[in-house]
VOKELO-288645 format. One line per field, with one value per residue: x, y, z of N, C-alpha, C in turn. Coordinates in pm, whole numbers. Example, Ala and Ser with C-alpha at 12.3 -4.5 7.8 and 13.67 -1.06 7.14 Angstrom:
<rs>
n_x	1319; 1285
n_y	-569; -225
n_z	780; 708
ca_x	1230; 1367
ca_y	-450; -106
ca_z	780; 714
c_x	1320; 1290
c_y	-330; 3
c_z	780; 787
</rs>
This chain:
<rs>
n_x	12317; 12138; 12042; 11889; 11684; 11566; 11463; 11301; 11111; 10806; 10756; 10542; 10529; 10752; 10723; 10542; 10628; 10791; 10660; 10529; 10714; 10822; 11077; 11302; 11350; 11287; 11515; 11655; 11509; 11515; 11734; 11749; 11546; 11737; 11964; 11798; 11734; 11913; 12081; 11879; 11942; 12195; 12150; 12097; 11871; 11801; 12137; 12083; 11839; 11914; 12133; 12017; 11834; 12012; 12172; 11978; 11860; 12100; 12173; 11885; 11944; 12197; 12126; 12073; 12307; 12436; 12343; 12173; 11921; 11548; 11397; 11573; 11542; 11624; 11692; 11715; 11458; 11324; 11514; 11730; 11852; 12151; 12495; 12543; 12237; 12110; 11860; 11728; 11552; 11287; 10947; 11043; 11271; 11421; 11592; 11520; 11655; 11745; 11513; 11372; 11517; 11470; 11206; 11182; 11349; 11140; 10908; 11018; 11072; 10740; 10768; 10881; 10764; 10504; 10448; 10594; 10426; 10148; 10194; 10242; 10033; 9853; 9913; 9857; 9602; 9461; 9583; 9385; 9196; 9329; 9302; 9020; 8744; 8536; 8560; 8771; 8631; 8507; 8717; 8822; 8536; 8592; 8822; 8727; 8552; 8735; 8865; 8693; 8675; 8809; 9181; 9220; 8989; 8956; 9150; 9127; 8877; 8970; 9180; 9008; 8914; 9101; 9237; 9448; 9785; 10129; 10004; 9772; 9839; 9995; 9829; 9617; 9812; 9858; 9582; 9501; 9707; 9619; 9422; 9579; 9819; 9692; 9483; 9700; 9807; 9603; 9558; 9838; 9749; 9528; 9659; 9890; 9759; 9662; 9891; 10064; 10187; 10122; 9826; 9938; 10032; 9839; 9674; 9798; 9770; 9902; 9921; 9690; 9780; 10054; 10105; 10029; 10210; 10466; 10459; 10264; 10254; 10601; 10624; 10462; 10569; 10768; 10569; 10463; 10715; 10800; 10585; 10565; 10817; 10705; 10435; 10551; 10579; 10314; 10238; 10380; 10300; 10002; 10114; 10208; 9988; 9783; 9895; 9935; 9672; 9693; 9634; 9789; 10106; 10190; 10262; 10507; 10648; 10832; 10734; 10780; 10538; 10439; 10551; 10530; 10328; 10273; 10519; 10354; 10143; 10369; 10496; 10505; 10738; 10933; 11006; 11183; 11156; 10909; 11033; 11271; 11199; 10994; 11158; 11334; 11104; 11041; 11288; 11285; 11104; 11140; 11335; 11264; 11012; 11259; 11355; 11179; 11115; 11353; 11348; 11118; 11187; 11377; 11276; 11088; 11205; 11356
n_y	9965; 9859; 10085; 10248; 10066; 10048; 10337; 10336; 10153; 10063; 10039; 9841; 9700; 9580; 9382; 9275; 9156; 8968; 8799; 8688; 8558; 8717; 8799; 9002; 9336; 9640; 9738; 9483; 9371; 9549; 9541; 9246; 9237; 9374; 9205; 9007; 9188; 9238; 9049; 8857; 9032; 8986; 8702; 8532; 8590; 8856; 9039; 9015; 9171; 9389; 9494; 9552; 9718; 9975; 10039; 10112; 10370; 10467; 10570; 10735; 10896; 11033; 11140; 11426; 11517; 11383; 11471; 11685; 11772; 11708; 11759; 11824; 11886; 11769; 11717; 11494; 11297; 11010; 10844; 10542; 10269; 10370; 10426; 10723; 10724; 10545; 10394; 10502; 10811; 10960; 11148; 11395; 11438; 11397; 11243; 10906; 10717; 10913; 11027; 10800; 10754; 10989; 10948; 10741; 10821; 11012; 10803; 10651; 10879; 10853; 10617; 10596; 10801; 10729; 10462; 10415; 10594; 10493; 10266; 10393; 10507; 10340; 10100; 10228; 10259; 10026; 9945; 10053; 9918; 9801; 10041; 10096; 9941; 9951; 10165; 9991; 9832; 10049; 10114; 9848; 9819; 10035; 9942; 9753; 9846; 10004; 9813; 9680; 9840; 9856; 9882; 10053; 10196; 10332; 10513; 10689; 10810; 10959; 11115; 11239; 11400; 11520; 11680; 11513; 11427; 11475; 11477; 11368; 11084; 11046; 11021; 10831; 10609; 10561; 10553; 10314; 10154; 10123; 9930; 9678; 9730; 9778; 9535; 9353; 9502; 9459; 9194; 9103; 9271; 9139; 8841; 8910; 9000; 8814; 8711; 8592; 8837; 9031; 9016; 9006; 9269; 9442; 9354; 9453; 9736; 9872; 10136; 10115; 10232; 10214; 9901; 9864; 9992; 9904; 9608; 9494; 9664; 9602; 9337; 9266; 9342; 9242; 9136; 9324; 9466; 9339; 9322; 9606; 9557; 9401; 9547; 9787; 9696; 9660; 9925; 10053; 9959; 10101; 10359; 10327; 10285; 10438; 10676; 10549; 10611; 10814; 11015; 11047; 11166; 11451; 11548; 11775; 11671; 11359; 11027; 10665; 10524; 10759; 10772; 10525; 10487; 10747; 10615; 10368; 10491; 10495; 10265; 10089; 10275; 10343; 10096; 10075; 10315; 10207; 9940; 10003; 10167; 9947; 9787; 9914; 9909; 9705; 9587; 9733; 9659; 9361; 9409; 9492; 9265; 9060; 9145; 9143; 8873; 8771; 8918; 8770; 8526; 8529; 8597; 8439; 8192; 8295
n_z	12150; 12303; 12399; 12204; 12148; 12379; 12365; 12176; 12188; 12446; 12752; 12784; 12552; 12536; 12742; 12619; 12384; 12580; 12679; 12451; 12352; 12036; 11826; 11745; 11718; 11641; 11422; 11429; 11237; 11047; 10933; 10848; 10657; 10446; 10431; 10296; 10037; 9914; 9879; 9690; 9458; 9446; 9265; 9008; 8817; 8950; 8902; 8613; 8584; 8696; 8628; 8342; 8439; 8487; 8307; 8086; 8239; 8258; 7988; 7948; 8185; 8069; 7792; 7750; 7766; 7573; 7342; 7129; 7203; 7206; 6973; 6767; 6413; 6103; 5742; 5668; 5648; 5775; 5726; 5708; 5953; 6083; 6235; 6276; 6321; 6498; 6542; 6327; 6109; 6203; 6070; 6026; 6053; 6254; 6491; 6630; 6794; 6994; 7101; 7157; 7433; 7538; 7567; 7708; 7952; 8043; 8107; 8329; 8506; 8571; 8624; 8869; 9044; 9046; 9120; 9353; 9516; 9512; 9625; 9892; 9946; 9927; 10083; 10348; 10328; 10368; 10572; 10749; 10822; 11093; 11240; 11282; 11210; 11051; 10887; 10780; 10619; 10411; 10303; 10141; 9955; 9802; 9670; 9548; 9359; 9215; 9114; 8914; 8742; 8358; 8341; 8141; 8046; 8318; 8279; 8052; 8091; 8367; 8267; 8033; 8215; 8363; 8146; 7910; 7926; 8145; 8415; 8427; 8351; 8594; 8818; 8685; 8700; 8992; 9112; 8963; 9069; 9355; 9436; 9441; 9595; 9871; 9906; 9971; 10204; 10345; 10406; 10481; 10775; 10879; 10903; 11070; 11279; 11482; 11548; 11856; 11981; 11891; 12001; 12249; 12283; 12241; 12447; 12702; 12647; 12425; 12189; 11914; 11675; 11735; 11767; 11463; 11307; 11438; 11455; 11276; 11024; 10978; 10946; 10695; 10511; 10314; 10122; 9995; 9857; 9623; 9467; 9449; 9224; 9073; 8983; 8841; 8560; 8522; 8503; 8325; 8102; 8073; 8087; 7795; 7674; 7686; 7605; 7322; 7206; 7242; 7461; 7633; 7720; 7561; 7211; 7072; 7336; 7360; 7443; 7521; 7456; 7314; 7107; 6977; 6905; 6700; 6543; 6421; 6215; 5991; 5962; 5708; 5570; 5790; 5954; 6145; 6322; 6481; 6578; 6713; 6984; 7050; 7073; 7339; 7524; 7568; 7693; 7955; 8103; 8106; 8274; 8497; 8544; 8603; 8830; 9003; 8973; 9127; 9357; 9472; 9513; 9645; 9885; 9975; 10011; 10262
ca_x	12200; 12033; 11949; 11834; 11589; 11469; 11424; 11171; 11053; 10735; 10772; 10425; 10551; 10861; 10684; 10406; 10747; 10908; 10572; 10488; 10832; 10886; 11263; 11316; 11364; 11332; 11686; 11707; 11452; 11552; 11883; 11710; 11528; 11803; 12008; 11709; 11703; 12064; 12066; 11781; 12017; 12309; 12110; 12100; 11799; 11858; 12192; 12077; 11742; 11968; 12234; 11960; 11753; 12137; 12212; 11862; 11886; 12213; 12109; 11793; 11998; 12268; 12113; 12079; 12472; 12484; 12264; 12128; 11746; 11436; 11310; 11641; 11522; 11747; 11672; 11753; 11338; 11316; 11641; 11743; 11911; 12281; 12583; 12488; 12080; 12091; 11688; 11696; 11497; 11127; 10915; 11086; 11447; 11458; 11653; 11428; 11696; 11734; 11388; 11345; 11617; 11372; 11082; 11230; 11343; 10985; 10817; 11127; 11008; 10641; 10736; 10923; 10700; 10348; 10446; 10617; 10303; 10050; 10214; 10268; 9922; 9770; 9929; 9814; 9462; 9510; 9603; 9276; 9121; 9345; 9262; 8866; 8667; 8420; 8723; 8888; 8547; 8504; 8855; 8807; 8486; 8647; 8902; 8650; 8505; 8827; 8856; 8551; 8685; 8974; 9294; 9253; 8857; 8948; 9262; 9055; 8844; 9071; 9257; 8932; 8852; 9219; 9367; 9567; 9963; 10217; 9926; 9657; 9891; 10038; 9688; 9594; 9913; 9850; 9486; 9469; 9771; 9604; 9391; 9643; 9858; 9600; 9465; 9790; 9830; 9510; 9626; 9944; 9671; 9461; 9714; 9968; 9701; 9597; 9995; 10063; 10258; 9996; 9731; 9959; 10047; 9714; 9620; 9909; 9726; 9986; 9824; 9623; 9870; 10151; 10096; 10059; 10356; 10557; 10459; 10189; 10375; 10747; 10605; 10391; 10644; 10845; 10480; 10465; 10806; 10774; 10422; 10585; 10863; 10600; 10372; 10597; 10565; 10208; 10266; 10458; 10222; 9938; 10148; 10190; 9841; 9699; 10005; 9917; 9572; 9680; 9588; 9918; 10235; 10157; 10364; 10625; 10751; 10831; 10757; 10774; 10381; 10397; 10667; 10477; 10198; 10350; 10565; 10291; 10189; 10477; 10533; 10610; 10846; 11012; 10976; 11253; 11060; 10836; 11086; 11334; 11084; 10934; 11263; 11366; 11009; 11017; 11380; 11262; 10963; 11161; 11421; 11137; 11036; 11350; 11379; 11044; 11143; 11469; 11309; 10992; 11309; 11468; 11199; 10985; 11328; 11408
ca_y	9903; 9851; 10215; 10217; 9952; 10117; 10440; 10337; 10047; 10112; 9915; 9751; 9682; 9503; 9271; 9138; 9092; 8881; 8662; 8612; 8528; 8734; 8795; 9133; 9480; 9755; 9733; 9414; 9349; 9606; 9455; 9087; 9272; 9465; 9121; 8922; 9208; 9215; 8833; 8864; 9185; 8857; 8612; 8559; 8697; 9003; 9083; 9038; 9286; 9531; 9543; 9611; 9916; 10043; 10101; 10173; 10476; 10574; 10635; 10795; 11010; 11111; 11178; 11571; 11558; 11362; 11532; 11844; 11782; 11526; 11832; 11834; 11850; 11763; 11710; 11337; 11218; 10854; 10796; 10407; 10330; 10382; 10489; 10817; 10705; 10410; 10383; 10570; 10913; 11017; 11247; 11586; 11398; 11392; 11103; 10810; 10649; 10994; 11070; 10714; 10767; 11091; 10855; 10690; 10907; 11027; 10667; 10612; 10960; 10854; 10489; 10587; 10919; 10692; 10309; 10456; 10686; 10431; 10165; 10390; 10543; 10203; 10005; 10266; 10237; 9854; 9844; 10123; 9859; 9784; 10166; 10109; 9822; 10034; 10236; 9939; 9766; 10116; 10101; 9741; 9831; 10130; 9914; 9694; 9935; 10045; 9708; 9683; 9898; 9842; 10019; 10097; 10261; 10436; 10603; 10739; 10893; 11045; 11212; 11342; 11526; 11630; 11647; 11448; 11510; 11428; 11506; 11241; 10949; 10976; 11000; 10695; 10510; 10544; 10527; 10167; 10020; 10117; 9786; 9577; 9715; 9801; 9459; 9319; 9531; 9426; 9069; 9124; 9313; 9015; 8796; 8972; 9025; 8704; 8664; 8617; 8913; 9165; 8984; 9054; 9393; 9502; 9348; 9590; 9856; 9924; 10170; 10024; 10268; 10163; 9796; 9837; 10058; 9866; 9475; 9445; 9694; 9574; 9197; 9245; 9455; 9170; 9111; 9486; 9569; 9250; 9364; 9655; 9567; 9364; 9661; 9903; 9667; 9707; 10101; 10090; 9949; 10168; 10433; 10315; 10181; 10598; 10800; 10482; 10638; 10980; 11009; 11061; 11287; 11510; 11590; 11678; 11558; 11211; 10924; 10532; 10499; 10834; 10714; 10373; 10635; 10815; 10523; 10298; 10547; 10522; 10134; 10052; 10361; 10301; 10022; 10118; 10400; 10085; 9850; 10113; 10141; 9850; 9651; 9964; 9917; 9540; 9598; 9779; 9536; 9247; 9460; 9495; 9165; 8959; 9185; 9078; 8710; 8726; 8913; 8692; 8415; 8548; 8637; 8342; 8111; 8325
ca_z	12089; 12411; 12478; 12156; 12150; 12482; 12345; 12073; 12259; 12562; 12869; 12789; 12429; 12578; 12806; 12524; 12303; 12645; 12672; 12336; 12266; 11966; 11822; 11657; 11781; 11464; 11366; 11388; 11091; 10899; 10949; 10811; 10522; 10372; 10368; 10203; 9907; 9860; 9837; 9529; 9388; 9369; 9177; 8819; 8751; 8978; 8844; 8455; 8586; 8746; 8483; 8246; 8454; 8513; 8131; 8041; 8348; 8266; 7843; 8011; 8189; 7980; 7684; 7739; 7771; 7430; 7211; 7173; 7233; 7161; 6878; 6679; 6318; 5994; 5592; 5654; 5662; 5692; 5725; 5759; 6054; 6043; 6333; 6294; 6359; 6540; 6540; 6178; 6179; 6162; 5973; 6045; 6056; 6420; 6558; 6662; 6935; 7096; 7094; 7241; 7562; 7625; 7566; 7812; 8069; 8102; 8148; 8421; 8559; 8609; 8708; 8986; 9106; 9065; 9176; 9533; 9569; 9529; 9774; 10015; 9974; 9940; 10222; 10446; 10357; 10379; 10715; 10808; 10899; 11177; 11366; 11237; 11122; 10968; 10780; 10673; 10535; 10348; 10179; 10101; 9903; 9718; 9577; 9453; 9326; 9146; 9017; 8877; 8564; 8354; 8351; 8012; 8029; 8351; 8233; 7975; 8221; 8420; 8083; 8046; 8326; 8412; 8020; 7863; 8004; 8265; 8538; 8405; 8373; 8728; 8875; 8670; 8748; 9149; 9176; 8892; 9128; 9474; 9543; 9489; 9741; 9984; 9988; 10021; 10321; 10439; 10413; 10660; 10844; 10915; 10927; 11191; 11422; 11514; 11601; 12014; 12040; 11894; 12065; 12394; 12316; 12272; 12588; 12760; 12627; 12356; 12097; 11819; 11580; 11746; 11717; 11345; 11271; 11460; 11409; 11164; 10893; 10911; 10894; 10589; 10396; 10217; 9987; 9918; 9782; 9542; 9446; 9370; 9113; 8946; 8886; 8769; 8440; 8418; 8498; 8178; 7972; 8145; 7996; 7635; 7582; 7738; 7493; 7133; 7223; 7225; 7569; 7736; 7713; 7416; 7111; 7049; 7403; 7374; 7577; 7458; 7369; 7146; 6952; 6901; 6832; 6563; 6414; 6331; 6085; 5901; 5936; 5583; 5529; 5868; 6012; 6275; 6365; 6589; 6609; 6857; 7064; 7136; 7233; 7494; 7625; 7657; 7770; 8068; 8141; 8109; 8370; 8624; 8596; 8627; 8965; 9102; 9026; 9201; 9476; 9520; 9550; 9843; 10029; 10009; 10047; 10369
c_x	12088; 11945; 11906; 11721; 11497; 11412; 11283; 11103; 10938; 10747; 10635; 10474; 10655; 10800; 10597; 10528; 10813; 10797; 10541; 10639; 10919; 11021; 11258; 11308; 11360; 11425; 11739; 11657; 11431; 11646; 11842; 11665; 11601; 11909; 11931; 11727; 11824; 12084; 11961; 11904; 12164; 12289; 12084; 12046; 11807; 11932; 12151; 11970; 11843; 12053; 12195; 11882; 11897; 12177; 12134; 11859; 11995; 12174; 12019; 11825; 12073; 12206; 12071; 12213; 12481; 12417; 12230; 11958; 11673; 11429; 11443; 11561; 11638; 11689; 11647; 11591; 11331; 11449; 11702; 11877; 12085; 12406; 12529; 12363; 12073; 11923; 11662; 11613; 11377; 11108; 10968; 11229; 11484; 11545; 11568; 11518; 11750; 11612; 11334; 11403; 11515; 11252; 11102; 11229; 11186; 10900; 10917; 11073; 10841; 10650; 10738; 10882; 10546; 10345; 10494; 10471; 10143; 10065; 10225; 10114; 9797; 9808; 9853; 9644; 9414; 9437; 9466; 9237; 9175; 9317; 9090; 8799; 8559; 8477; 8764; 8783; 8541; 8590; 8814; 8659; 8485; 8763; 8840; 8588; 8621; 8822; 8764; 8588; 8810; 9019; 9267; 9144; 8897; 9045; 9218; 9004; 8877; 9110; 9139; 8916; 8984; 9346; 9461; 9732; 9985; 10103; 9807; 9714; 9946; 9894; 9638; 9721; 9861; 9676; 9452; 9544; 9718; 9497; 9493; 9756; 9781; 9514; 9615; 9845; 9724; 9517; 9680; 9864; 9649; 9567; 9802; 9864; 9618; 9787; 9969; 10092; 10188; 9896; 9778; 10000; 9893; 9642; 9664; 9864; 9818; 9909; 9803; 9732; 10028; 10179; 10118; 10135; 10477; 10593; 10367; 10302; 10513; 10716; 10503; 10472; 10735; 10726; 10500; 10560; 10810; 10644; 10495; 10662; 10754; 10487; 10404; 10577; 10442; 10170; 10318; 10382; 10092; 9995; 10160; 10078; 9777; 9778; 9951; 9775; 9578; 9632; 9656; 9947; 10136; 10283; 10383; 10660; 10712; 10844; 10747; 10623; 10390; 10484; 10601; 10338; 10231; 10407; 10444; 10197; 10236; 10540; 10642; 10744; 10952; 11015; 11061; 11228; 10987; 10947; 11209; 11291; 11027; 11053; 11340; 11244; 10974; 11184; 11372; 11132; 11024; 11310; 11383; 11145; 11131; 11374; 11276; 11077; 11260; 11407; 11179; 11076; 11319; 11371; 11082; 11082; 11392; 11374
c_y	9893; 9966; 10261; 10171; 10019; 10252; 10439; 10220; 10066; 10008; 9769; 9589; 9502; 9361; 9220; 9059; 8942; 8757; 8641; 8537; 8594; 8846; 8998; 9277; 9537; 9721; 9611; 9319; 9385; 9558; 9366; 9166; 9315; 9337; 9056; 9018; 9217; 9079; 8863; 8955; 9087; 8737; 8612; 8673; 8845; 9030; 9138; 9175; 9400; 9598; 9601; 9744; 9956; 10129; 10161; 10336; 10542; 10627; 10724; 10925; 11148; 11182; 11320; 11609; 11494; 11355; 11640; 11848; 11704; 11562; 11862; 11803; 11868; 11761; 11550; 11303; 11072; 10825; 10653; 10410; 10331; 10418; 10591; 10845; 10604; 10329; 10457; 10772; 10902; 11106; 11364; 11533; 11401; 11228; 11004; 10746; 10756; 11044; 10947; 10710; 10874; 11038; 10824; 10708; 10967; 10920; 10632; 10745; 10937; 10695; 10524; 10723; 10806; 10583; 10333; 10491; 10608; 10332; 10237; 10426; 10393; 10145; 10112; 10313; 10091; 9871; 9936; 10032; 9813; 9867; 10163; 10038; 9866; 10092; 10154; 9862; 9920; 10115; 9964; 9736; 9965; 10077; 9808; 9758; 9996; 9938; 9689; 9769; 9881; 9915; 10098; 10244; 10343; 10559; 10659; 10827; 10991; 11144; 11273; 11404; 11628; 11668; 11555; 11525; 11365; 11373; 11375; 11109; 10935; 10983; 10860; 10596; 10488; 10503; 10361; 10066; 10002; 10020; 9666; 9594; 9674; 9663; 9353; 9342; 9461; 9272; 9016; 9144; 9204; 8907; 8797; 8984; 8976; 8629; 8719; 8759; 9055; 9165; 9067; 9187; 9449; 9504; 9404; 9678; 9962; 10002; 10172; 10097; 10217; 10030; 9752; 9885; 9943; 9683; 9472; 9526; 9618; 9437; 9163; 9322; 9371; 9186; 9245; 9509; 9414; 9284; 9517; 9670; 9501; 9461; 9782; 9836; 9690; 9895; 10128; 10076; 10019; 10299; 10461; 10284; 10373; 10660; 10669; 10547; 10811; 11070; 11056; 11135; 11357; 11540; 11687; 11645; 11407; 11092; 10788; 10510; 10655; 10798; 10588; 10463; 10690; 10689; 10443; 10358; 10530; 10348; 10119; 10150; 10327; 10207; 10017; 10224; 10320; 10028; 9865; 10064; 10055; 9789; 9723; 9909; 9714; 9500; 9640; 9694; 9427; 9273; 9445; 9330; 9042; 9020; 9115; 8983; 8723; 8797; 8834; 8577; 8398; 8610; 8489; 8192; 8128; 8244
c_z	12188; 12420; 12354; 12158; 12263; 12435; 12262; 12140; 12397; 12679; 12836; 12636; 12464; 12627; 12688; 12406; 12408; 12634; 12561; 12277; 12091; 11950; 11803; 11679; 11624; 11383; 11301; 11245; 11063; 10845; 10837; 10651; 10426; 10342; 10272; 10044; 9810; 9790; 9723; 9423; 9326; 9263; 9055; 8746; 8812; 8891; 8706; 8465; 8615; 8657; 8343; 8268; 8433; 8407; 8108; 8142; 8335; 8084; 7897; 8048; 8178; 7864; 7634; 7711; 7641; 7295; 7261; 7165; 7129; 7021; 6792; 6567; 6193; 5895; 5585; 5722; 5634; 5670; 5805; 5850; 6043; 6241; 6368; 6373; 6381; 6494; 6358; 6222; 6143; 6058; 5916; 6046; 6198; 6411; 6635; 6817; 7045; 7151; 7186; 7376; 7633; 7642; 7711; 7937; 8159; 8131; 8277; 8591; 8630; 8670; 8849; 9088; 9173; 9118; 9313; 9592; 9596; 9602; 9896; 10058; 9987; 10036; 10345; 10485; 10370; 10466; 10788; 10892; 11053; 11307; 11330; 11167; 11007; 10843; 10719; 10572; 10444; 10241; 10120; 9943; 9785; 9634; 9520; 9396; 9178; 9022; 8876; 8715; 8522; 8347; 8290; 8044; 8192; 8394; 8180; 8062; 8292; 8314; 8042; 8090; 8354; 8280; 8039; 7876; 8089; 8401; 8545; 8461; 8508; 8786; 8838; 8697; 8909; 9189; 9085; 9000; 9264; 9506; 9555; 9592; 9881; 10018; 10045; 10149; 10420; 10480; 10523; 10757; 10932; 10984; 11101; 11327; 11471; 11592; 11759; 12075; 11980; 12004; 12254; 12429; 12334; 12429; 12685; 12795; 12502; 12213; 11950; 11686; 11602; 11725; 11538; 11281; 11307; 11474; 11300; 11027; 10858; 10891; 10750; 10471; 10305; 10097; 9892; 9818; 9707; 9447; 9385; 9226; 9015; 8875; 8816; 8590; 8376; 8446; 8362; 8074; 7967; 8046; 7866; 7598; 7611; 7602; 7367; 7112; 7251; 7346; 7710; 7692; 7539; 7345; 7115; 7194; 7391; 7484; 7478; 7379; 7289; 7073; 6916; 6846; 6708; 6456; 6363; 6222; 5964; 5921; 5880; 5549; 5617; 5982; 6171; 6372; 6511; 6663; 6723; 6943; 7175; 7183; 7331; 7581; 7685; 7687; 7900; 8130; 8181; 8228; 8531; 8634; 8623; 8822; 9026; 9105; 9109; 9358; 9572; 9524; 9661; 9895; 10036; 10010; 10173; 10489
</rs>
């Protein structure tokens, strides 16, 4: 462990760690973090969140192995729901709760491509400001800037210029969630480097990237990955409000907002058509956020 610690560690680094007094070598708080999320991953609400992405992810994934595709069509139009058609069927006789699992799969697909991509791309325009004051007031006024319009109006936008698809909605997923990482990073930023043991690395000469890689980042990273399960929920609805608007995935592939697209339509005929639907998509919402609460638990209990 020692020769370790020395290896990634600079002599200068070392000493502003011995006089400032702080604890923690790399390892050893990754070590600390990876117990804190475990500990959330045991608690009620963890478990009940995890047990619910788990199922929802494994339907998701299976459901090429237990059917034969989203675009199956049958005779059976409007067909109430039964064993056979859990969800009942649609217009063309398709199956509504296989059609929803592929719904699915593709909103699972863009959570977990566009909510990574925009924390990692957002924390690291955060912390700009720590290699460039000038840089980090720039970012800071580009995500007000972002703000400044809603999700909704500049999803739209986007889906204009780059069509409506796969390609729009991750673009608007990552660039709607990137101020709230990025000031979150900028937060830690501020914060961390007003602590002794920046203050004394710097004074070392320890360099201004290294400082924030290696204390400002790993001490601001509990907010982040909390910040993120909570926005994968409004990523989801980001998605269904772009596809009820015709805006998203196109037909026939299915994602959760074109099937609420299509069924309300057809309401009165099938009312299960909607009603599918919406309780996978506030099954997976209400998956997310039971995680965020159990992890905004254990980390602000640590």
């Amino acid at each position: 462990m020692t020769a370790t610690t020395n290896a990634t560690t600079t002599p200068a680094e070392t000493a502003a760690e011995s006089a400032a007094g702080t604890p923690a070598t790399p390892r050893a708080r990754s070590a600390e973090g990876r117990r804190r999320y475990l500990a959330a991953l045991r608690r009620p609400r963890g478990i009940t969140g995890l047990t619910l992405l788990v199922l929802l992810a494994a339907g998701a994934l299976l459901v090429p192995v237990l059917s034969d595709g989203y675009d199956q069509q049958t005779a059976a139009t409007f067909a109430s729901p039964s064993w056979q058609h859990p969800f009942g069927t649609d217009e063309l006789g398709r199956d509504i709760f296989v059609r929803t699992l592929y719904g699915l799969r593709a909103d699972l697909v863009l959570l977990l491509a566009g909510v990574p991509l925009a924390a990692v791309i957002g924390t690291l325009l955060g912390i700009a400001g720590g290699l460039s004051r000038p840089l980090g007031m720039l970012m800071q006024r580009t995500f007000d800037i972002i703000l400044g319009f809603p999700a909704l109006v500049l999803g739209i936008a986007i889906a204009l210029i780059l069509q409506p698809g796969t390609t729009a909605l991750l673009v608007t997923i990552v660039i709607v969630l990137l101020p709230g990482f990025g000031r979150l990073a900028r937060a830690g930023l501020m914060e961390q480097e007003q602590r002794e043991y920046v203050l004394a690395a710097r004074v070392l000469g320890v360099p201004r990237w290294r400082v924030l890689l290696r204390h400002v980042l790993p001490n601001a990273i509990d907010p982040i990955i909390v910040h993120t399960a909570i926005v994968m929920v409004v990523a989801i609805f980001l998605e269904t409000g772009l596809s009820i608007i015709g805006l998203g995935l196109q037909p026939p592939e299915p994602s959760l907002g074109v099937l609420l697209n299509s069924g309300v339509r057809f309401l009165s005929l099938a009312p299960a058509y909607v009603l599918g639907p919406t309780v996978v998509l506030l099954m997976l919402a209400l998956a997310f956020t039971l995680l965020a609460d159990a992890l905004n638990e254990a980390v602000t209990r640590s």
